[in-house]
Structure formats: C-alpha cells, structure tokens
PDB file of N, CA, C and O in Angstrom:
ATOM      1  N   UNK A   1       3.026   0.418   9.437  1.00  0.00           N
ATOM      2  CA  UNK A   1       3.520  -0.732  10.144  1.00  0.00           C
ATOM      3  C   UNK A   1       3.148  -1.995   9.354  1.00  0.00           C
ATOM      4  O   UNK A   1       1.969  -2.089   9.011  1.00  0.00           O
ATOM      5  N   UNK A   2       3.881  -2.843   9.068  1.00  0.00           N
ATOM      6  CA  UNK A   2       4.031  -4.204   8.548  1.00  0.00           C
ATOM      7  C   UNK A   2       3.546  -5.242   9.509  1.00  0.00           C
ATOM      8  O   UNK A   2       3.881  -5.369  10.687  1.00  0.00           O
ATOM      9  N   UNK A   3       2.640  -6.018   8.768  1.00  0.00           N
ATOM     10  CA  UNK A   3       2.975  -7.205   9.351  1.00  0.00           C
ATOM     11  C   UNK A   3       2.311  -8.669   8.730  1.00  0.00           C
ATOM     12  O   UNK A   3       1.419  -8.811   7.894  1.00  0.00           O
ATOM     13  N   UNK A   4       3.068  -9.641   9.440  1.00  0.00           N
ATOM     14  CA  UNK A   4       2.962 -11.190   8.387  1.00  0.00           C
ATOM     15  C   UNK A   4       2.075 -11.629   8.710  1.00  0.00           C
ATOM     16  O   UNK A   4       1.677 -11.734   9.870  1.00  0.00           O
ATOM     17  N   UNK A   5       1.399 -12.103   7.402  1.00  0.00           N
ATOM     18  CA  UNK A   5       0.871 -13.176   7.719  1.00  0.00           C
ATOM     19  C   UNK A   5       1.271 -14.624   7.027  1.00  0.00           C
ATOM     20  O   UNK A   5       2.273 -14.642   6.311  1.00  0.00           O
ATOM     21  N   UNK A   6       0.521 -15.823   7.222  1.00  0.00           N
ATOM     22  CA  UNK A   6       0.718 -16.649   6.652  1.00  0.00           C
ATOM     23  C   UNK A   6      -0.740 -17.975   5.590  1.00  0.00           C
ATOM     24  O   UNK A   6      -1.766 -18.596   5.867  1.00  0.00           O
ATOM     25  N   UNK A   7      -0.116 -17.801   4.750  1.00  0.00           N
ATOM     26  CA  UNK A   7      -0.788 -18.534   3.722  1.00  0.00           C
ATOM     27  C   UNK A   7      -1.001 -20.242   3.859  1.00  0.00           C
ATOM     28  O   UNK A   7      -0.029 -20.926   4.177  1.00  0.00           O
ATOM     29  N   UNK A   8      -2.147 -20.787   3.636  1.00  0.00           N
ATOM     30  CA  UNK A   8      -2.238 -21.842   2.770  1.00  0.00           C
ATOM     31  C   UNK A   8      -2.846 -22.118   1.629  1.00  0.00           C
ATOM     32  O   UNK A   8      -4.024 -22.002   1.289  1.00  0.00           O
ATOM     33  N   UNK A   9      -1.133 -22.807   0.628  1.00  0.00           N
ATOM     34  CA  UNK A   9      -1.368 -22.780  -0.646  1.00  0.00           C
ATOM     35  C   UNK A   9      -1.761 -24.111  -1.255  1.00  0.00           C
ATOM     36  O   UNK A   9      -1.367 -25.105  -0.643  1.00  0.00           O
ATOM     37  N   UNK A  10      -2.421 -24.284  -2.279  1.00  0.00           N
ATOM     38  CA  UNK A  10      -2.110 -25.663  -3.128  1.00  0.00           C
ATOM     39  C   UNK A  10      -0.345 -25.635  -3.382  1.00  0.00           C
ATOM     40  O   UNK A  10       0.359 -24.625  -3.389  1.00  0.00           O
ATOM     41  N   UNK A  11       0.076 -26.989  -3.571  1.00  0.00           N
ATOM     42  CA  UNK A  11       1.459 -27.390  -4.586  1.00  0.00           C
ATOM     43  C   UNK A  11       1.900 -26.542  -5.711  1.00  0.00           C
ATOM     44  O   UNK A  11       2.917 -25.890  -5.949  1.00  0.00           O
ATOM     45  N   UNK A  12       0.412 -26.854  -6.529  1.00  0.00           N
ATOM     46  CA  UNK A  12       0.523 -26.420  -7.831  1.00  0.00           C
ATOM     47  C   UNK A  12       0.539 -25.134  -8.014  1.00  0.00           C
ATOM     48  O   UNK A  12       1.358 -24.684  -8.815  1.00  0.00           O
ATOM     49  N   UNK A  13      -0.455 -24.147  -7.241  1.00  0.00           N
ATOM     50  CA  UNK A  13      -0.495 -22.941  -7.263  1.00  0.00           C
ATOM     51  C   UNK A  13       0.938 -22.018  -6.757  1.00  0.00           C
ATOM     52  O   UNK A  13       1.527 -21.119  -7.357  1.00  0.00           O
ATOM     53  N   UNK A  14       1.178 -22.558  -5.592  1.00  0.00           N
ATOM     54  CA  UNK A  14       2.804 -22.055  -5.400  1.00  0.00           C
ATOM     55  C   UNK A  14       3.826 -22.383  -6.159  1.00  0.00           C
ATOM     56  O   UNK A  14       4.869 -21.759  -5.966  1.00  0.00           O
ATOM     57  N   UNK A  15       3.796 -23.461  -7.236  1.00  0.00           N
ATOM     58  CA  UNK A  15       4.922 -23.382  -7.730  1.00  0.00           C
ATOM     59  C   UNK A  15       4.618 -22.263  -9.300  1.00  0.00           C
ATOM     60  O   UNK A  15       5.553 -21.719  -9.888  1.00  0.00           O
ATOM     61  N   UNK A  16       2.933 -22.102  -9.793  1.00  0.00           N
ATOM     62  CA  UNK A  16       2.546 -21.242 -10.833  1.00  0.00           C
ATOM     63  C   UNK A  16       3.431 -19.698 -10.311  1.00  0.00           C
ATOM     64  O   UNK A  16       4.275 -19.089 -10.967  1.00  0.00           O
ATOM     65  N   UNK A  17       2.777 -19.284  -8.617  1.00  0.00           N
ATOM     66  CA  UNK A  17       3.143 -18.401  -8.545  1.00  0.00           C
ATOM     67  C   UNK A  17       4.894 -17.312  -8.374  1.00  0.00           C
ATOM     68  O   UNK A  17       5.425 -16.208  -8.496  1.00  0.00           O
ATOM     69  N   UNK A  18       5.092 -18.965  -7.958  1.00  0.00           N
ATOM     70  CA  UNK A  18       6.677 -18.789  -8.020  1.00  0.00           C
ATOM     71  C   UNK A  18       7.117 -18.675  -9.033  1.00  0.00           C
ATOM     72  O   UNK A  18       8.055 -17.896  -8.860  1.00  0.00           O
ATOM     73  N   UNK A  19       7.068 -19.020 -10.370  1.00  0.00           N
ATOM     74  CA  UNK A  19       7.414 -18.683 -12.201  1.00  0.00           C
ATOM     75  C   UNK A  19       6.835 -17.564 -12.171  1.00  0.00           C
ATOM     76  O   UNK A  19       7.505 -16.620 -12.589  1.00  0.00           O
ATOM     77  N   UNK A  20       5.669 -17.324 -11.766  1.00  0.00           N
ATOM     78  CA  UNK A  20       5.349 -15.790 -11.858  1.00  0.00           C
ATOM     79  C   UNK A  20       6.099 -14.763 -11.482  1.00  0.00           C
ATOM     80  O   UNK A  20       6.423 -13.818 -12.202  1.00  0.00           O
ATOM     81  N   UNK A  21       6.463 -14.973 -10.049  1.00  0.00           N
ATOM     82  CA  UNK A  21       6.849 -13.609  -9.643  1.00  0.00           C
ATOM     83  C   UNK A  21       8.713 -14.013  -9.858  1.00  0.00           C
ATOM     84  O   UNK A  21       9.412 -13.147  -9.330  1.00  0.00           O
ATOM     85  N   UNK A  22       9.463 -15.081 -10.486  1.00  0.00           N
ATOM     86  CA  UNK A  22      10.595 -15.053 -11.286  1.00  0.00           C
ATOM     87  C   UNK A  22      10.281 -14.150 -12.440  1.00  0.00           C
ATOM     88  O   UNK A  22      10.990 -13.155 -12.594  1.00  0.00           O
ATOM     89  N   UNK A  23       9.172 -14.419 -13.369  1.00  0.00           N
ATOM     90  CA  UNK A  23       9.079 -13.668 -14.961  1.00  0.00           C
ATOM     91  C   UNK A  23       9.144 -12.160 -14.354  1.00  0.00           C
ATOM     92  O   UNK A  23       9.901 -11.255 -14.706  1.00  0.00           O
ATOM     93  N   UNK A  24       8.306 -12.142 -13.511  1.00  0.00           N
ATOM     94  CA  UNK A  24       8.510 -10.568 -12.861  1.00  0.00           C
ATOM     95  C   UNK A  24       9.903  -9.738 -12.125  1.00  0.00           C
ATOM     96  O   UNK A  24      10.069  -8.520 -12.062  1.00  0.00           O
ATOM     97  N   UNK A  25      10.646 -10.627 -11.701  1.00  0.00           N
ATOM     98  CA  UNK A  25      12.402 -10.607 -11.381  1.00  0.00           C
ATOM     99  C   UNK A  25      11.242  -9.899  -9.757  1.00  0.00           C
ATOM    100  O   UNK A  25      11.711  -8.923  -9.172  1.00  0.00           O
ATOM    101  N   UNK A  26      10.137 -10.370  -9.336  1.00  0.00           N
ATOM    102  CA  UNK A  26      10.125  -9.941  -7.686  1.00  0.00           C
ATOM    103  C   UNK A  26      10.214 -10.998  -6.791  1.00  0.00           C
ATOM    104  O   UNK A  26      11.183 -11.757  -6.810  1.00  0.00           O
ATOM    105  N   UNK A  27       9.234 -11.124  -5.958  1.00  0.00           N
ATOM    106  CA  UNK A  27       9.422 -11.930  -4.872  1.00  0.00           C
ATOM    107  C   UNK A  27       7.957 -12.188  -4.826  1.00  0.00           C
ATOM    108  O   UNK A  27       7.233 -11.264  -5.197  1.00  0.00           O
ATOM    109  N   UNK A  28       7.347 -13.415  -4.388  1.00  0.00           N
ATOM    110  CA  UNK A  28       6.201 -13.818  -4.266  1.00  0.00           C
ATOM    111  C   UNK A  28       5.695 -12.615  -2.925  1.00  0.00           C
ATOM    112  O   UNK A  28       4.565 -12.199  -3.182  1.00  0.00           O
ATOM    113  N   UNK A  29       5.992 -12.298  -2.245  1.00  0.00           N
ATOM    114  CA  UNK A  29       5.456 -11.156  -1.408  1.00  0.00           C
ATOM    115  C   UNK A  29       5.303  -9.932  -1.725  1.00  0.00           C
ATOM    116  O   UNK A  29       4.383  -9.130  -1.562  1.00  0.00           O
ATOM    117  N   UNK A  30       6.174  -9.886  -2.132  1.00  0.00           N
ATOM    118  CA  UNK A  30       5.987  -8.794  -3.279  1.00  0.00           C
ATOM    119  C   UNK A  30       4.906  -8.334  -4.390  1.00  0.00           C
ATOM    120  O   UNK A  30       4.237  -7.340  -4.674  1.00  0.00           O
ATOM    121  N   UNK A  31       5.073  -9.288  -4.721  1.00  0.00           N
ATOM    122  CA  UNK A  31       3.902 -10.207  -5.713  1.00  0.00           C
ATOM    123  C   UNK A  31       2.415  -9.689  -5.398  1.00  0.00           C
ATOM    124  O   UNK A  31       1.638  -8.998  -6.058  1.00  0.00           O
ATOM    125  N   UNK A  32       2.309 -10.357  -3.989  1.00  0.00           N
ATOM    126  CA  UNK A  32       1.154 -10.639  -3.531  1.00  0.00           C
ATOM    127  C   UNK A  32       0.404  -9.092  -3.014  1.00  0.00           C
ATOM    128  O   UNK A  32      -0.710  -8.748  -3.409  1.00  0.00           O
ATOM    129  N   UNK A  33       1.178  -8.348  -2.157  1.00  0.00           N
ATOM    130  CA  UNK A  33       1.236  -7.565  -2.141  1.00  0.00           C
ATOM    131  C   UNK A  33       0.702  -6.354  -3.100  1.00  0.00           C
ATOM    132  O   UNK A  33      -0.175  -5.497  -2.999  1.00  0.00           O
ATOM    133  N   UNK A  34       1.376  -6.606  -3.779  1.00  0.00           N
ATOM    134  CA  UNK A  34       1.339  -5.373  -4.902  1.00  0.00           C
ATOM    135  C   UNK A  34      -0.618  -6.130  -5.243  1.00  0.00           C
ATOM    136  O   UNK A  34      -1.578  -5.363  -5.317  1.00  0.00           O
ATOM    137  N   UNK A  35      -0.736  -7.426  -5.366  1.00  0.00           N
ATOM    138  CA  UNK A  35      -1.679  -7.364  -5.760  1.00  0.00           C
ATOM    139  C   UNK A  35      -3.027  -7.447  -5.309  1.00  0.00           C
ATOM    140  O   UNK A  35      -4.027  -7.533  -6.021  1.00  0.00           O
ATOM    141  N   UNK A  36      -2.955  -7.405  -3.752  1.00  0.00           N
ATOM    142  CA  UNK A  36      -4.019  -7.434  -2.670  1.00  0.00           C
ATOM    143  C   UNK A  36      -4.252  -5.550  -2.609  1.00  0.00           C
ATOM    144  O   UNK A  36      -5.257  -4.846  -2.508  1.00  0.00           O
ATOM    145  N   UNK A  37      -2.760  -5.245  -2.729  1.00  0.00           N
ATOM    146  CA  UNK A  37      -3.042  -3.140  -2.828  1.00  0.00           C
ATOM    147  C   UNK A  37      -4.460  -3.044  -3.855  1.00  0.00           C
ATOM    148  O   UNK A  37      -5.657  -2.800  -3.701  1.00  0.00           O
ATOM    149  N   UNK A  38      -3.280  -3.488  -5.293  1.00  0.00           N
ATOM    150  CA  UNK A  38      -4.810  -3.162  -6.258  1.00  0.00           C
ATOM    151  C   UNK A  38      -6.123  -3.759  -5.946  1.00  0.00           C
ATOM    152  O   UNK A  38      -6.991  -3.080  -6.494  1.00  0.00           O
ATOM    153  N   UNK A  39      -6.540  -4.579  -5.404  1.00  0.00           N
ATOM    154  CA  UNK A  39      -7.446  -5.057  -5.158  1.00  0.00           C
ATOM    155  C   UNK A  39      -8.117  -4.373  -3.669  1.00  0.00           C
ATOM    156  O   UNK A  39      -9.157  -4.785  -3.156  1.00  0.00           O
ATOM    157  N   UNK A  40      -7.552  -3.621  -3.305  1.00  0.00           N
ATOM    158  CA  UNK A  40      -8.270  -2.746  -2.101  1.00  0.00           C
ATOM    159  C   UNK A  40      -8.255  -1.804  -2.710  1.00  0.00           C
ATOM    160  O   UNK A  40      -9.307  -1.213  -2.466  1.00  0.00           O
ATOM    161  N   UNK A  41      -7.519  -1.119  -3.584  1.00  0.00           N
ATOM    162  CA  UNK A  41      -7.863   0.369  -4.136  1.00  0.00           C
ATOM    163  C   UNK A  41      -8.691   0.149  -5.369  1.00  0.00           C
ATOM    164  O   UNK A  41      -8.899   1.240  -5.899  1.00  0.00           O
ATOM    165  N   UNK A  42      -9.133  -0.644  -5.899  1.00  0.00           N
ATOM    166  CA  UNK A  42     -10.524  -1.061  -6.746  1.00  0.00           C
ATOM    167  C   UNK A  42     -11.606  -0.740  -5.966  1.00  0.00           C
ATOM    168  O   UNK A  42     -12.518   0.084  -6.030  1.00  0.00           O
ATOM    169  N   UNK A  43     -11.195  -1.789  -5.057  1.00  0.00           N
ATOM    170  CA  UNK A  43     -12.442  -1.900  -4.133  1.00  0.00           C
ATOM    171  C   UNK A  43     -12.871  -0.116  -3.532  1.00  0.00           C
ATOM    172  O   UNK A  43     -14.058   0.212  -3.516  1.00  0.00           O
ATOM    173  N   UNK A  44     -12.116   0.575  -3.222  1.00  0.00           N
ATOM    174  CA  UNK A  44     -12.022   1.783  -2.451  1.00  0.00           C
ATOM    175  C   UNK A  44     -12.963   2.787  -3.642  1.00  0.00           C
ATOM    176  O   UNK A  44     -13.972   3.465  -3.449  1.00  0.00           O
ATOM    177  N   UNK A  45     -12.318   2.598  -4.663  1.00  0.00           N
ATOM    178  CA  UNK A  45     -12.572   3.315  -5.944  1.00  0.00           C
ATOM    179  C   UNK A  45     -14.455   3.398  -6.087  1.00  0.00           C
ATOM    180  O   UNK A  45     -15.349   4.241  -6.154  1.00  0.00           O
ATOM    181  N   UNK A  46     -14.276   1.984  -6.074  1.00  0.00           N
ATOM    182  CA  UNK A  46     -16.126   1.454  -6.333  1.00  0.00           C
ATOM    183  C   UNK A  46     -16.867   2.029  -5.206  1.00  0.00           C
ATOM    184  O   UNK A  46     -17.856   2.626  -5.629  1.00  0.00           O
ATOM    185  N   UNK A  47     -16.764   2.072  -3.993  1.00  0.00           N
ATOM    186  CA  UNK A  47     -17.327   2.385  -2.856  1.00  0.00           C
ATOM    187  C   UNK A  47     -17.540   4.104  -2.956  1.00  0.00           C
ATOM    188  O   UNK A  47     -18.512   4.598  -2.385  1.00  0.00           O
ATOM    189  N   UNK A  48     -16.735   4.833  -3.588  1.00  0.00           N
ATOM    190  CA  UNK A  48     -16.504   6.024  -4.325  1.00  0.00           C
ATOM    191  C   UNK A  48     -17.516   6.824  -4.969  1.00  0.00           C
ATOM    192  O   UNK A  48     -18.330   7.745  -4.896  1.00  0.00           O
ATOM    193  N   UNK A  49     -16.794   5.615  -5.862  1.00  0.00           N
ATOM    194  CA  UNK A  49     -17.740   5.835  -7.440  1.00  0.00           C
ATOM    195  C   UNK A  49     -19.442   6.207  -7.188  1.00  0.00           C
ATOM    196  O   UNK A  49     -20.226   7.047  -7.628  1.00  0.00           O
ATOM    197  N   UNK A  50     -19.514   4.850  -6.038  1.00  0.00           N
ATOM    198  CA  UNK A  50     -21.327   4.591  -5.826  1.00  0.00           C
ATOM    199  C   UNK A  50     -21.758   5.718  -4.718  1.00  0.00           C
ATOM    200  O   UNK A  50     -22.897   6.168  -4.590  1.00  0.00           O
ATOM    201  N   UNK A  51     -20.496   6.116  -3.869  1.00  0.00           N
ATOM    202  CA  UNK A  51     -21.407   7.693  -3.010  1.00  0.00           C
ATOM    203  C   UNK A  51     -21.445   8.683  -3.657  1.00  0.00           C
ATOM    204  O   UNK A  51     -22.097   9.661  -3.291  1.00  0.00           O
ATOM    205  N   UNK A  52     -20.764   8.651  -4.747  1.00  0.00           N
ATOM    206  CA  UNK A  52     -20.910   9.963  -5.514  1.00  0.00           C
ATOM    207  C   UNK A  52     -22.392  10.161  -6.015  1.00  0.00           C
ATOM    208  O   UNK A  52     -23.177  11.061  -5.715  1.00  0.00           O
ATOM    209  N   UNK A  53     -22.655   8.561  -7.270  1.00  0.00           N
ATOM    210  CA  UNK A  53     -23.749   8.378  -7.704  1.00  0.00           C
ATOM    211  C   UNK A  53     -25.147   8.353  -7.424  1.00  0.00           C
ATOM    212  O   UNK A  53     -26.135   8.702  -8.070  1.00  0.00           O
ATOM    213  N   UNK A  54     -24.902   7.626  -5.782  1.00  0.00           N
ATOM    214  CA  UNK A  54     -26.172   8.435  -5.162  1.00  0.00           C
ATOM    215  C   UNK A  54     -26.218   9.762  -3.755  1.00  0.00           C
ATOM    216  O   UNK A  54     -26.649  10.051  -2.639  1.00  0.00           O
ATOM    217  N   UNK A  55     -25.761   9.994  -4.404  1.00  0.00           N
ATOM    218  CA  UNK A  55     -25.543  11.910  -3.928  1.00  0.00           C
ATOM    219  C   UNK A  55     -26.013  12.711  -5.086  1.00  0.00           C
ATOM    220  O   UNK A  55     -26.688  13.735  -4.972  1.00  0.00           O
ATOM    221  N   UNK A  56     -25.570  12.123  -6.354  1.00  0.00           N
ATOM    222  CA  UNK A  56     -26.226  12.218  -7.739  1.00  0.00           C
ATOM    223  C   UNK A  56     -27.566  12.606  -7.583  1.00  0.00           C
ATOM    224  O   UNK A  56     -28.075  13.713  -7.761  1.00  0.00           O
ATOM    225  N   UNK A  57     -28.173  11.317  -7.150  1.00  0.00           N
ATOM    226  CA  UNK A  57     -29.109  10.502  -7.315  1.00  0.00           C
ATOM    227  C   UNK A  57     -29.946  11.609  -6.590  1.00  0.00           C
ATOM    228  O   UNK A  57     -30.586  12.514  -7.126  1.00  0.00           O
ATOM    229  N   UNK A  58     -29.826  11.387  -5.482  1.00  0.00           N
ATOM    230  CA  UNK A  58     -30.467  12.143  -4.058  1.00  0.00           C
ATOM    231  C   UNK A  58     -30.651  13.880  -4.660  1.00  0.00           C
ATOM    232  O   UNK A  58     -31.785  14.346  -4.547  1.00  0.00           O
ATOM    233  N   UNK A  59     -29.647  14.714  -5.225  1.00  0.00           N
ATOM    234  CA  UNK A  59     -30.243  16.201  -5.323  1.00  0.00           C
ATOM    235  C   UNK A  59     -30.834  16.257  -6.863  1.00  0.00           C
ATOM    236  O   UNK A  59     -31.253  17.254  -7.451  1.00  0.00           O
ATOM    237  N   UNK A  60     -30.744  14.837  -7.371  1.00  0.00           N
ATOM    238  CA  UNK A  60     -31.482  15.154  -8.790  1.00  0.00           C
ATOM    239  C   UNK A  60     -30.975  15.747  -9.988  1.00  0.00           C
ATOM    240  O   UNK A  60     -29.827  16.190  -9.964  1.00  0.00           O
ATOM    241  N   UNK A  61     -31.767  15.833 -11.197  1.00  0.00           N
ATOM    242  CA  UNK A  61     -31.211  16.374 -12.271  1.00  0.00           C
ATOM    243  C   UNK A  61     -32.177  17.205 -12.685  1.00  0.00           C
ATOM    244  O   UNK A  61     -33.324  16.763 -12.612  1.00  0.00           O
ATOM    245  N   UNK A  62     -31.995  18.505 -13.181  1.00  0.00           N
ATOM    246  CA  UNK A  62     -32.737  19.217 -13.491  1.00  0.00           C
ATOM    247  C   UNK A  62     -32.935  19.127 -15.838  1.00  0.00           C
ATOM    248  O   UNK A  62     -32.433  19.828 -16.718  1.00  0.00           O
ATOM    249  N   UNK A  63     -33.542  18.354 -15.869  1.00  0.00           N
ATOM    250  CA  UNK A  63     -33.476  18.253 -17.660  1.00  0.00           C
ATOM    251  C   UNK A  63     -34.601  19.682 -18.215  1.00  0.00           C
ATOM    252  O   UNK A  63     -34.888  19.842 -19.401  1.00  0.00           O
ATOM    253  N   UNK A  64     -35.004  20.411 -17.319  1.00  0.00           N
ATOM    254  CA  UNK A  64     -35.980  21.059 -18.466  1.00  0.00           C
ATOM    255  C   UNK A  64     -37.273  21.086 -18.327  1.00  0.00           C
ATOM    256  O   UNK A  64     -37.671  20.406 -17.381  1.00  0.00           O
ATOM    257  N   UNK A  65     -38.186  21.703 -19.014  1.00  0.00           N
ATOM    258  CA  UNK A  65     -39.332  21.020 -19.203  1.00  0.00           C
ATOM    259  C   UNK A  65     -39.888  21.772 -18.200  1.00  0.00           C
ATOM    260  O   UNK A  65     -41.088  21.546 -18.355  1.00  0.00           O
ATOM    261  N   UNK A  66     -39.761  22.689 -17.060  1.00  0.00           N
ATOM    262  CA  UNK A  66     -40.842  23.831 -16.581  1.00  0.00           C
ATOM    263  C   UNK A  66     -42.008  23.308 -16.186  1.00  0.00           C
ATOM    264  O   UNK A  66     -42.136  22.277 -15.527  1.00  0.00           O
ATOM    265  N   UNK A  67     -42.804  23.960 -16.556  1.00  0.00           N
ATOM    266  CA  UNK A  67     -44.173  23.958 -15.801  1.00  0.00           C
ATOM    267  C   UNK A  67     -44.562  22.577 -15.910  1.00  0.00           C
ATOM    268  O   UNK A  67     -44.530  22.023 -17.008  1.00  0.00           O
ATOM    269  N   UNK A  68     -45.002  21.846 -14.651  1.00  0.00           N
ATOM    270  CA  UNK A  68     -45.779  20.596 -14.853  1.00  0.00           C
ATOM    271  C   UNK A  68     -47.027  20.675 -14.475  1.00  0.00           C
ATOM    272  O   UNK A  68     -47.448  21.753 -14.057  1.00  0.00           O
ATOM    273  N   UNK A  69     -47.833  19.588 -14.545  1.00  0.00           N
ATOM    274  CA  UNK A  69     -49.327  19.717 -14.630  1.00  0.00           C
ATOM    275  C   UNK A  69     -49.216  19.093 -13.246  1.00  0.00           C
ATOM    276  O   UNK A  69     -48.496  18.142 -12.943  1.00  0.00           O
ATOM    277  N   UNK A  70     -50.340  20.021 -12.165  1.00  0.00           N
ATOM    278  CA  UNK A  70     -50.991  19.449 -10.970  1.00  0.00           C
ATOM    279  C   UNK A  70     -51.637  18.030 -11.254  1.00  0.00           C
ATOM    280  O   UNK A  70     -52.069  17.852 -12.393  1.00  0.00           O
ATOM    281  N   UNK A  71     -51.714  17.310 -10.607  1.00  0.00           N
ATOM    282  CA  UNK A  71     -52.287  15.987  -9.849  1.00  0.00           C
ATOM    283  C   UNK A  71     -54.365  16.400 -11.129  1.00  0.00           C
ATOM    284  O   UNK A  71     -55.056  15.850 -11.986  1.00  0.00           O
ATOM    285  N   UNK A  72     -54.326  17.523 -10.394  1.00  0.00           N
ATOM    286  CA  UNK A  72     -55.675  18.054 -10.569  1.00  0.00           C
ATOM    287  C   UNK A  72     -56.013  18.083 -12.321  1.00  0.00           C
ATOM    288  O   UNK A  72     -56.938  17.593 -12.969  1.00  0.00           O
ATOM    289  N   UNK A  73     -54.945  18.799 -12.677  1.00  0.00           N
ATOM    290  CA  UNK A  73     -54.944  19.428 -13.854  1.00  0.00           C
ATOM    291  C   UNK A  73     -54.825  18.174 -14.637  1.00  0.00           C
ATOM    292  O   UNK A  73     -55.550  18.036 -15.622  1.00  0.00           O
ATOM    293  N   UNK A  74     -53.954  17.213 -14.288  1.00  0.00           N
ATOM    294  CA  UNK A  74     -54.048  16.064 -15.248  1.00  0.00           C
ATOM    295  C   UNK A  74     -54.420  15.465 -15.603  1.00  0.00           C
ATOM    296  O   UNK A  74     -54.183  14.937 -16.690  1.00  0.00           O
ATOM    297  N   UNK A  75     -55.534  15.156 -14.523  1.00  0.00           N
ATOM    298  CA  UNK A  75     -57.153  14.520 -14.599  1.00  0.00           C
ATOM    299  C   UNK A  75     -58.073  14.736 -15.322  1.00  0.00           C
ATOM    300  O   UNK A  75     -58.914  14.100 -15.957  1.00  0.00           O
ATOM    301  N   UNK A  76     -57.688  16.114 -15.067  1.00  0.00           N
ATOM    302  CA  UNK A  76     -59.224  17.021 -15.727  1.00  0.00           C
ATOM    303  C   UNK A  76     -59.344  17.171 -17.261  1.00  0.00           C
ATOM    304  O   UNK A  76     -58.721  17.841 -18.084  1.00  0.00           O
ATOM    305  N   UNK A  77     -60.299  16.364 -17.336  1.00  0.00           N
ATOM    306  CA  UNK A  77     -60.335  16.188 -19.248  1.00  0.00           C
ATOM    307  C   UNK A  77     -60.195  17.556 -19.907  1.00  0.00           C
ATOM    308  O   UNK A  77     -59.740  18.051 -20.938  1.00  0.00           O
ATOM    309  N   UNK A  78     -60.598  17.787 -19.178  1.00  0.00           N
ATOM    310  CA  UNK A  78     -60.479  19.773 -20.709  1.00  0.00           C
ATOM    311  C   UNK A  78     -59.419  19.899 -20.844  1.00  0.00           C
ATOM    312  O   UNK A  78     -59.200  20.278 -21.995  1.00  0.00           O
ATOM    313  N   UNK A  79     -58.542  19.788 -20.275  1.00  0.00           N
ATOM    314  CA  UNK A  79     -57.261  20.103 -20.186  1.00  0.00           C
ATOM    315  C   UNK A  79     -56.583  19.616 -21.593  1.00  0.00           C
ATOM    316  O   UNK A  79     -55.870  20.317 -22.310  1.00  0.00           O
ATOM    317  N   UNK A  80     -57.004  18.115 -21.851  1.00  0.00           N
ATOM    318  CA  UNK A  80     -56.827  17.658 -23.039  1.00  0.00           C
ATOM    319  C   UNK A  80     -57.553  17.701 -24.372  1.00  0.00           C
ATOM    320  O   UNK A  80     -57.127  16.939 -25.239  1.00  0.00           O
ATOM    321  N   UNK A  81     -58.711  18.573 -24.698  1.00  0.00           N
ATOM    322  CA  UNK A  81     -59.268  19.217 -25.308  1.00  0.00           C
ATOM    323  C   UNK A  81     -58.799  19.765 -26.899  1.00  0.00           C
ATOM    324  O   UNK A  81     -59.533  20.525 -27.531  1.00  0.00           O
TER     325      UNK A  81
END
C-alpha cells in the first residue's frame, strides 16, 4: 500500500533535483523513492551484518593452541623453570 507524503524543500534544492531526475528521464518521486529504498536496505543490511557478527562474537573462535595453563599453574614459578 502507497502512500503520500509531503516535503519541505529549499528553491535551490528542488530545482538541483528536478535536472536530476530530467538527466535520469524519471520523476522526482521516483527519484526519491528509489532513493529512500536504498537507504533502508543499507540500513537493513548493517543491522544484519552486526547480528551476525555478534553471534560470531558470542560462540567464539576456536584458533588452536589446546591445553591452557590453570590460574594455578601460571603462577607457579616451576612451571617456568
């Protein structure tokens, strides 16, 4: 479902955007449109991107490296001997 709204523009800016969306052979709604979409599906993308990353984040990465040293063990000078 569609529906209008309405703008307030500068002079200058409506008449930039009007050469614009002529070079484009659309319609300033059109225009606008098309470019408020991309700008919510950016936005959608990023919001994405970042639950993925910390879902990432959250179960971790496993690099290697096995056995680690207890709390205890790391302390304890012999260990480094």
């Amino acid at each position: 479902m569609k529906q209008n709204i309405t703008l307030s523009l500068e002079k200058e800016l409506l008449q930039k955007i009007k050469v614009l969306a002529a070079q484009r052979s659309t319609s300033i709604s059109a225009l606008l449109t098309a470019e408020l979409e991309r700008l919510a599906k950016k936005d959608d993308a990023y919001l994405q991107a970042m639950e993925q990353a910390l879902a990432s984040m959250e179960k971790g990465y496993d690099f290697g490296g096995g056995n680690y040293l207890t709390r205890e063990e790391m302390y304890d000078r012999k260990n480094f001997r």
